[in-house]
C-alpha positions as CSV (number, residue, x, y, z in Angstrom):
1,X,0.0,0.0,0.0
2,X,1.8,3.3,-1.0
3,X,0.4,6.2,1.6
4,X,1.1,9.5,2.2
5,X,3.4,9.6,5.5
6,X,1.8,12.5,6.8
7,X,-2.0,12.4,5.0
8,X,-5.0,11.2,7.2
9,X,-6.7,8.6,6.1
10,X,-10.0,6.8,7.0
11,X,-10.4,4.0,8.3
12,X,-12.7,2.6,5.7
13,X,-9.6,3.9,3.3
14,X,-7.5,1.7,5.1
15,X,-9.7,-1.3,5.1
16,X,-10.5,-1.3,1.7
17,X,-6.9,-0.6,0.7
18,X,-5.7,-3.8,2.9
19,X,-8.6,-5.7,1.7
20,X,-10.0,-6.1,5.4
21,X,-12.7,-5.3,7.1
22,X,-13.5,-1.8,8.4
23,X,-14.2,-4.2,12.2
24,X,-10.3,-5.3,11.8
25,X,-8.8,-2.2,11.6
26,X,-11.3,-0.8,14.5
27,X,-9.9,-3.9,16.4
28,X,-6.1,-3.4,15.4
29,X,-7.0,0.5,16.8
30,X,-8.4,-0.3,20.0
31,X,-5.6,-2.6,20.7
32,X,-3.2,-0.2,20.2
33,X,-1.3,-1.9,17.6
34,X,-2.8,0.7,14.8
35,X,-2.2,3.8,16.2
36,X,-4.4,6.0,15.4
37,X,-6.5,9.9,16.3
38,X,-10.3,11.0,17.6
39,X,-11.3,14.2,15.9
40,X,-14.1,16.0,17.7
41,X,-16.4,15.9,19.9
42,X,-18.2,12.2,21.5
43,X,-17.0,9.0,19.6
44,X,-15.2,11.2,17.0
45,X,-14.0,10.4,13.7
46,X,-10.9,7.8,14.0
47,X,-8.1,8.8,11.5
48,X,-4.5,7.4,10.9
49,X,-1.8,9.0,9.7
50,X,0.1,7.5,6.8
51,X,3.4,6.6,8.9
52,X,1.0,4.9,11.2
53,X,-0.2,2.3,8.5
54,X,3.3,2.4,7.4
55,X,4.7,1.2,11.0
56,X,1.5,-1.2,11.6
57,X,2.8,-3.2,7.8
58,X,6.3,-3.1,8.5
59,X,5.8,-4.8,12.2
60,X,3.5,-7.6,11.0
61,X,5.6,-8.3,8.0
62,X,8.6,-8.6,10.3
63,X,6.6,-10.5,13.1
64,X,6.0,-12.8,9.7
65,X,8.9,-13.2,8.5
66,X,11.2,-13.4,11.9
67,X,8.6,-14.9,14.3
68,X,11.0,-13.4,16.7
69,X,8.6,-11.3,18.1
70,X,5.4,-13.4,19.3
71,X,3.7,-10.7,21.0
72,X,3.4,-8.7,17.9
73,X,2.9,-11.3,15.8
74,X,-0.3,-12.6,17.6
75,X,-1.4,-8.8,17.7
76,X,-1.1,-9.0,13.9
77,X,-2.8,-12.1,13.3
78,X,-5.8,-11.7,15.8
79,X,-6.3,-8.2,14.4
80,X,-6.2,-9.9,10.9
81,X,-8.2,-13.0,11.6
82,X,-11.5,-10.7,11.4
83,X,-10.5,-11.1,7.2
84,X,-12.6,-9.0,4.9
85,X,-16.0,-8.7,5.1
């Protein structure tokens, strides 16, 4: 996914450009492993910056590939196993 490091970006943006659903980024979010912003009022609107996405990719890609990291890795795959909806 090429982003904008320092663009905001939806969170349905982000779920359709990952091909997941809008639940697993909420999830990946509220875990904390998707940083992310509240702008307003209430509930808000949830954005993410680009470097954010950027960060959250390049951690479950290396939680893939080295496995050295289990905590991250079984943040990336729970977040993940909502799957696209």
């Amino acid at each position: 996914m090429q982003v904008e490091r320092t663009r905001l970006y939806r969170v349905r943006a982000v779920a359709d450009e990952l091909d997941v659903s809008v639940a697993t980024i909420y999830r990946a979010v509220e875990s904390g492993v998707l940083r992310a912003i509240r702008l307003g009022t209430g509930k808000g609107a949830v954005r993410i910056w680009g470097h954010a996405i950027e960060d959250y990719l390049a951690a479950c890609e290396s939680a893939a590939v080295t496995r050295a990291d289990h905590d991250q890795q079984d943040q990336c795959e729970a977040v993940s196993a909502g799957g696209a909806a």
